[in-house]
C-alpha atoms as one frame of an Amber mdcrd trajectory, in Angstrom:
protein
  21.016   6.708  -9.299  21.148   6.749  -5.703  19.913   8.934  -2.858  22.775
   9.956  -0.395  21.635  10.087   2.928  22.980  10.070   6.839  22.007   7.942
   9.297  21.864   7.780  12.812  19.778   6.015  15.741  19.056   7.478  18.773
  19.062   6.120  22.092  15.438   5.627  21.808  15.797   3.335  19.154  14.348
   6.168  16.316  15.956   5.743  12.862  16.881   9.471  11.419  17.773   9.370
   7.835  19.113  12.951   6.707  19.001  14.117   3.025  20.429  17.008   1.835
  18.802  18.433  -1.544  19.643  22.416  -1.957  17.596  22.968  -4.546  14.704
  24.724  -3.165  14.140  26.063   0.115  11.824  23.306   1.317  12.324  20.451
   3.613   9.951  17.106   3.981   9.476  15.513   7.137   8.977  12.139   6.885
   7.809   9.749   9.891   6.618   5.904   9.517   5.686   3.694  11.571   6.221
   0.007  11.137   2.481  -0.672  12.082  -0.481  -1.535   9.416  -3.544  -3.748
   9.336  -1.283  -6.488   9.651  -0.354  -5.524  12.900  -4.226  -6.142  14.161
  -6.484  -9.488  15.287  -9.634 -10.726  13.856 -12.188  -9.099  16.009 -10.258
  -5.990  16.439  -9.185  -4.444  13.092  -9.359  -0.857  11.361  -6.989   0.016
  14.455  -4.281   1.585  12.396  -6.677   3.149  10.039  -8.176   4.875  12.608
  -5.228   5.891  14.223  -4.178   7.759  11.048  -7.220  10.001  11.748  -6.785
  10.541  15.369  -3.380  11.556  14.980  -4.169  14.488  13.350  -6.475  15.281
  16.076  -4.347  17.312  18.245  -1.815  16.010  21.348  -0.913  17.169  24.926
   1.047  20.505  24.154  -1.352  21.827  21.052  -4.380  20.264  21.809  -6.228
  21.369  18.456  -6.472  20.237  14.798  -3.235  19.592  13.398  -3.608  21.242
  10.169  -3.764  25.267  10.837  -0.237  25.421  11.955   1.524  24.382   9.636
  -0.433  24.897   7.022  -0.126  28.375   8.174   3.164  28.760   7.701   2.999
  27.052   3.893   3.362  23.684   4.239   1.831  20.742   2.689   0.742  17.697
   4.616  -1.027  14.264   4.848  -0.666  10.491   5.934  -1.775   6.846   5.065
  -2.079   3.735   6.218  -2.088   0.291   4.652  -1.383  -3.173   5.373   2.567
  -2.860   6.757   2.917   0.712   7.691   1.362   3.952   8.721   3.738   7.399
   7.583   3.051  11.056   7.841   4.678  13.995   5.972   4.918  17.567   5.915
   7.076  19.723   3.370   7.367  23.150   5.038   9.447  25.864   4.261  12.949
  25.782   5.395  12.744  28.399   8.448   9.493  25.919   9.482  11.263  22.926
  10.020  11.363  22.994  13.707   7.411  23.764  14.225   7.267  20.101  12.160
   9.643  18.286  14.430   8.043  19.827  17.607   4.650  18.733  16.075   5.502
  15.075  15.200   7.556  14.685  17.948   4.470  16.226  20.460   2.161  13.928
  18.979   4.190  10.793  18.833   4.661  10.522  22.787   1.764  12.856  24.155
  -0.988  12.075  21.787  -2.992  10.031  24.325  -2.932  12.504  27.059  -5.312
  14.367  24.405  -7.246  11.194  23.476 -10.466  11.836  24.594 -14.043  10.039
  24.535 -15.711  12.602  22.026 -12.674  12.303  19.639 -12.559   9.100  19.260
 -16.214   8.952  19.114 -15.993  11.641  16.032 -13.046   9.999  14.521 -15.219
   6.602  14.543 -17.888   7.841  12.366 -15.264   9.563  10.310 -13.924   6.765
   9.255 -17.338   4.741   9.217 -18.204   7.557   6.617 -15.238   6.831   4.931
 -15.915   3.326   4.792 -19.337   3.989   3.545 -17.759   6.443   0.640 -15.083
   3.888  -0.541 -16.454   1.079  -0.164 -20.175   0.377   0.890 -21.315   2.802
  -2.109 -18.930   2.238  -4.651 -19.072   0.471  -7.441 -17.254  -2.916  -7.350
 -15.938  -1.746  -3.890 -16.267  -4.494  -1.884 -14.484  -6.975  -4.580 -11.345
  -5.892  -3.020 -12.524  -7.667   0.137 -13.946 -10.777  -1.143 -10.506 -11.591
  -3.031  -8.079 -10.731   0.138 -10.852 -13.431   2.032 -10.436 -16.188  -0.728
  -6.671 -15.692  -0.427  -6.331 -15.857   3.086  -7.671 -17.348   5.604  -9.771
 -15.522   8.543  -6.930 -15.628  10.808  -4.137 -14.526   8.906  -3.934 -10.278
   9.167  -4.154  -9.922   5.028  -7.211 -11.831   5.193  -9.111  -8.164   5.841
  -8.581  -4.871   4.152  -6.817  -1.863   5.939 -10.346   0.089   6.720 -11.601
  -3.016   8.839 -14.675  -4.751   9.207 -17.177  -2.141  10.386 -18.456  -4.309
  12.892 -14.817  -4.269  14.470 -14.714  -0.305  14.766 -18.340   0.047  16.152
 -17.330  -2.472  18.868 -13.561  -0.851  19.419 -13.177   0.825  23.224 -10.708
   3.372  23.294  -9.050   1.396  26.278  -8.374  -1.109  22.958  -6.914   1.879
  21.072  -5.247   3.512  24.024  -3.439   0.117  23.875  -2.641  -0.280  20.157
  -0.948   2.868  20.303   1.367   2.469  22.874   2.378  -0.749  21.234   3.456
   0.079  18.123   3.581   4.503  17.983   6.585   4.476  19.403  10.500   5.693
  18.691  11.690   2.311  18.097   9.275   1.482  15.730   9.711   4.436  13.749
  11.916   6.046  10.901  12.464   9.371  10.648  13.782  11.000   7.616  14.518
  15.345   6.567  15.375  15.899   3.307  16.037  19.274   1.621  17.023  22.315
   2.521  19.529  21.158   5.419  22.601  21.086   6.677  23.038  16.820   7.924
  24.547  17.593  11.155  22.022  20.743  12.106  19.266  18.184  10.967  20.621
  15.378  13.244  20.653  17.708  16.546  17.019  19.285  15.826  16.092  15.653
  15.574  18.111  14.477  18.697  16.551  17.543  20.428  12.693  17.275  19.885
  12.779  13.063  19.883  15.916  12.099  22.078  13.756  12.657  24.936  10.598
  10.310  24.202  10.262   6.885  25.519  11.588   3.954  23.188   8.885   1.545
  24.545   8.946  -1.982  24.217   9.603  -3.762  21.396   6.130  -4.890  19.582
   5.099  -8.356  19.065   6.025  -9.730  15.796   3.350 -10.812  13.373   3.169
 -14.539  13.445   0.571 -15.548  10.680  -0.441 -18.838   9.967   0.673 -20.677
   7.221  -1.114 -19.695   3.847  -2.423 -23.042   1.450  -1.730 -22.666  -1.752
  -4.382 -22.151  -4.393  -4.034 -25.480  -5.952  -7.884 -25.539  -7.458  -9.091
 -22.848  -9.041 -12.366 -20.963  -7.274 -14.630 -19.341  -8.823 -16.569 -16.777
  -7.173 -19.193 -14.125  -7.541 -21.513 -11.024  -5.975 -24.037  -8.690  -7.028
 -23.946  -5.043  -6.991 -25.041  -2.202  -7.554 -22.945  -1.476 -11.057 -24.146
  -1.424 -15.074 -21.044  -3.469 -16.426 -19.803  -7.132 -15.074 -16.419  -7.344
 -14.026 -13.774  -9.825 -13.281 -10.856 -10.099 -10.831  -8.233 -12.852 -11.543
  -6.064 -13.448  -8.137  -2.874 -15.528  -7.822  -0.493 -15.594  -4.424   2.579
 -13.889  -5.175   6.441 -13.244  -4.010   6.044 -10.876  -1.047   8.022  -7.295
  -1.591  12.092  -7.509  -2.722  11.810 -11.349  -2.672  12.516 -13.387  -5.697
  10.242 -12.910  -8.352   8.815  -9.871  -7.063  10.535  -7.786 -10.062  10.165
 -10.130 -12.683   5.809 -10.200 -11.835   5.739  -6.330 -11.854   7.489  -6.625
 -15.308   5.154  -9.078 -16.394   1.918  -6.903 -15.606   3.755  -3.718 -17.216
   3.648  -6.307 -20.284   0.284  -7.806 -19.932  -1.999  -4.063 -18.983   0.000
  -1.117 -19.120  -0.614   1.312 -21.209  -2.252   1.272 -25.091   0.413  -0.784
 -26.132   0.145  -3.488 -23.578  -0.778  -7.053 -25.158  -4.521  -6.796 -22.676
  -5.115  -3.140 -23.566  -4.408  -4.028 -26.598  -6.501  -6.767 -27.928  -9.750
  -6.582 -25.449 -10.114  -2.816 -25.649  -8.727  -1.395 -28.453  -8.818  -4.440
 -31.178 -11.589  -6.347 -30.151 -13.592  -4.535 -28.250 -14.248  -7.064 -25.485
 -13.848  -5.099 -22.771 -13.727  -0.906 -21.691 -11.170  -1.351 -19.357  -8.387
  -3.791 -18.140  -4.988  -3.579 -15.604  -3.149  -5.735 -14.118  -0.526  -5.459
 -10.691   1.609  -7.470  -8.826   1.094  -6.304  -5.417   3.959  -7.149  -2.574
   3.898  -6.912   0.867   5.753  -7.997   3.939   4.715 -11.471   3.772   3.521
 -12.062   0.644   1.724 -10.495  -2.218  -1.055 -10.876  -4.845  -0.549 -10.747
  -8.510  -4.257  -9.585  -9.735  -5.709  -8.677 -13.502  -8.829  -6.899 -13.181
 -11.085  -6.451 -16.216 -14.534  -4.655 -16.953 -17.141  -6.301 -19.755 -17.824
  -4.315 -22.729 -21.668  -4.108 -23.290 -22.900  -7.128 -25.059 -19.418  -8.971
 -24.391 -19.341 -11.990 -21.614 -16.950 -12.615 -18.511 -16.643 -15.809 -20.151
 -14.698 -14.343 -23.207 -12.490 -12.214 -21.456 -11.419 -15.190 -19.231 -10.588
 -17.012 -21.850  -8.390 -14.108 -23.940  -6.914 -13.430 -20.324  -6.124 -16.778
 -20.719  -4.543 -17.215 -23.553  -2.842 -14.299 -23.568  -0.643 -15.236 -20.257
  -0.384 -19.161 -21.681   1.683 -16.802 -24.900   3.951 -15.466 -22.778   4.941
 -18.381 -20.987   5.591 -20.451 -24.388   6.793 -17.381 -26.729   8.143 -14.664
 -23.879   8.264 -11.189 -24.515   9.348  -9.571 -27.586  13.032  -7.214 -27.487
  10.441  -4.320 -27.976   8.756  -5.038 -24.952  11.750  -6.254 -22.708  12.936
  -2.516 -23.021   9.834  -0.570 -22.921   9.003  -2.232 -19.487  12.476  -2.219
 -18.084  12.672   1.909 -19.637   9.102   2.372 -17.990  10.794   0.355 -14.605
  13.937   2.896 -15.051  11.517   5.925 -15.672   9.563   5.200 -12.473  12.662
   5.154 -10.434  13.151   8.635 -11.714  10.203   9.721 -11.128  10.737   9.454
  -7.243  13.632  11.356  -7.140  11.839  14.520  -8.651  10.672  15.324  -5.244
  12.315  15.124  -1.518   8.764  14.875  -0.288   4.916  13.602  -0.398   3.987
  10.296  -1.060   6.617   8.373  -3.094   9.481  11.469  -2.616  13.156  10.553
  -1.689  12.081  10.778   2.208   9.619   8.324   1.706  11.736   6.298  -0.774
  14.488   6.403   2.564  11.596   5.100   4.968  10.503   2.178   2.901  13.674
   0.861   2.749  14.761   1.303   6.030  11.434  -0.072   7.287  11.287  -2.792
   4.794  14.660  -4.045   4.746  17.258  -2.058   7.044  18.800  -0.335   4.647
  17.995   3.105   3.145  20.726   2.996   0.314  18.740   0.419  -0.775  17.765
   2.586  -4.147  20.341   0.990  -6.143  19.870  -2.420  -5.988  16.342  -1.999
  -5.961  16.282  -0.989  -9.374  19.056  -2.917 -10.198  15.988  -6.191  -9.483
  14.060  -4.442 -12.808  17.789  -4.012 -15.390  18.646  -7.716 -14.842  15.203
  -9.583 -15.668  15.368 -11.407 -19.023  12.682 -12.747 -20.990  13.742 -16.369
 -19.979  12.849 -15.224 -16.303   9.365 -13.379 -17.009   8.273 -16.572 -18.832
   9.342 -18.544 -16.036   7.834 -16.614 -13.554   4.239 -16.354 -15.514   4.692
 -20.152 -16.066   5.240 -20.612 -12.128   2.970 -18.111 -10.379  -0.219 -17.668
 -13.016  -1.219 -21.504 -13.064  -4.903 -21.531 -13.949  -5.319 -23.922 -11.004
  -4.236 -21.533  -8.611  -5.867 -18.877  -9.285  -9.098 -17.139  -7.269 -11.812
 -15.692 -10.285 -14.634 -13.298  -8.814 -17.056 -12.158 -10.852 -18.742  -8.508
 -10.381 -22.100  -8.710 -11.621 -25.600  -6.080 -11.719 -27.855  -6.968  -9.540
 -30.145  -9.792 -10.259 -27.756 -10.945 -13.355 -26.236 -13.191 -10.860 -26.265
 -15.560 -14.828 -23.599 -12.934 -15.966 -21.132 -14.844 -13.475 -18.628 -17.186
 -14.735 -19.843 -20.591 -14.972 -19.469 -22.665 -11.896 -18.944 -19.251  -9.606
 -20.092 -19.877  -5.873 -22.316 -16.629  -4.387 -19.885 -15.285  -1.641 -21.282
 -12.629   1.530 -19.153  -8.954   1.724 -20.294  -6.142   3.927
């Protein structure tokens, strides 16, 4: 399984990755830039988040909302942002290809001339709203913010989540964001990739012709964070909200994304939450009926990741319990390892997700996107096969070693999710912690 592709770099410094995939008269456009939350300073974060919004806002040669167009002429679009990158993607008919590439290309070097005071202003309270929606007035929404803070310390750019503090965005000047985006929204911090309905070498000159012209910029500061301490005594944590069932999110530091271990902790969680036959799902929800709900992820970045179990109460059940089952459920794998029936239904589920991505040549997770990540990530977009090659050569000798390295009860962050005024429903020993 790989994804053939062509590859070129323009003068500008703008990576174009060309696909070609005749089965459907479609073809996705798919831009990143190598700019997230990571990318910001205490004091001044949400930047790329908003960003995402005001790019959709209309640039110097179609000053309007970006949508209409080309959703006009049938296409499908959206972005994201999160802690390393920022992409947008269209999938447009063939024949519509060039209104995409004049579009992107438009709004990537004459977005700011468009930038005005009363977008930004409406883009602000967009994403305040936003903020509000996903967070401020969701159940358990702000947990995700009180474990990236116990993991990391204020300075270093994980230690916040991608929305940013909404103290941060009130305060931002669009001088600040002007800024920002000439910093990082530039050719050579991008990847381009087409894939679909193409010929390579029309692709390449359509791309030449609509970016070849745009300024390359300088090349942006690299990310410097400070050094991370380990977790070397557990902490034990806990809020109050506005929810009917306590929860509890067990944190470790983990590999960061492609490093070592980073395959074999993935693997792990597969085997510890995923699905009805997972060992979690398993005996707290479906045997014992501890708990209504349990997962678990090991979630890489760019430098480093977080390998979190997450797991809601059952009514009349404690946090207490399902600490301790979490417990001694990982403390099994590490002595006994995986069973042959679960090494190959989480290496066939690894396998199967693999597949999955090459189903589509666009969206979110398509072979364009597949391209950008690892072009971004690690310089090479025929990265596909020894990606999944990671997942077909863990053995259960490494997944025990890995739980037995990584999930050490002593370095672990617990933070307890509790209704309010039940602040007993904690875990014992669980400090009150602030998150707005």
């Amino acid at each position: 399984m790989n994804i053939p592709y062509t590859r070129q770099t323009l003068d500008n410094g703008l990576d174009v990755l060309i696909h070609e995939d005749h089965g459907c008269p479609i073809v996705a456009v798919n831009l990143w830039y190598h700019v997230g939350s990571k990318n910001e300073t205490p004091g001044r974060t949400g930047f790329a988040h908003l960003f995402e919004h005001l790019m959709f806002e209309g640039s110097k040669h179609y000053d309007k909302g970006y949508f209409h167009p080309l959703q006009e002429a049938g296409a499908l679009l959206n972005g994201s942002t999160n802690a390393d990158r920022t992409n947008y993607w269209e999938v447009v008919p063939t024949n519509a290809l060039e209104l995409a590439l004049w579009m992107e290309s438009d709004r990537m070097g004459y977005l700011l001339p468009a930038l005005t005071d009363a977008k930004f202003e409406n883009q602000r309270e967009v994403v305040l709203n936003e903020r509000r929606q996903n967070y401020e007035n969701r159940p358990y929404g702000f947990a995700g913010m009180a474990v990236m803070a116990a993991l990391y310390p204020e300075d270093h750019p994980y230690h916040w989540m991608t929305i940013g503090a909404a103290e941060d965005i009130r305060a931002a000047h669009i001088d600040d964001v002007r800024a920002f985006f000439q910093t990082y929204y530039r050719p050579r911090n991008a990847s381009l990739a087409l894939a679909g309905d193409i010929d390579a070498g029309e692709a390449m000159e359509l791309a030449a012709r609509y970016f070849g012209e745009l300024d390359a910029g300088d090349e942006p500061p690299p990310v410097l964070p400070p050094a991370v301490a380990p977790v070397t005594v557990e902490r034990r944590l806990f809020f109050e909200d506005r929810v009917e069932l306590p929860r509890l999110y067990i944190s470790w530091h983990s590999p960061s994304i492609f490093a070592t271990d980073d395959a074999e902790l993935d693997l792990v969680a597969e085997i510890l939450a995923s699905g009805k036959t997972s060992r979690l799902y398993r005996t707290l929800v479906y045997e014992e009926r501890m708990a209504t709900e349990v997962a678990a992820s090991q979630s890489s970045r760019e430098l480093g990741g977080y390998f979190q179990i997450i797991v809601t109460a059952a009514p009349g059940r404690t946090l207490t319990e399902l600490a301790q089952a979490i417990s001694d459920a990982i403390e099994t794998l590490v002595v006994e390892g995986p069973t042959v029936p679960e090494m190959e239904r989480c290496q066939a589920q690894a396998e199967a997700n693999f597949i999955f991505r090459l189903q589509t040549v666009g969206g979110f997770g398509g072979k364009s996107d597949q391209l950008n990540a690892y072009n971004t990530f690690v310089g090479d977009p025929g990265f596909f096969g020894r990606d999944l090659d990671r997942y077909r050569r863990v053995t259960a000798a490494a997944m025990q070693q890995v739980a037995r390295e990584w999930l050490r009860p002593e370095q672990r962050v617990l933070l307890s999710v509790v209704p309010k005024g039940r602040g007993t429903l904690a875990l014992a020993g669980s400090q009150p912690v602030e998150v707005s």
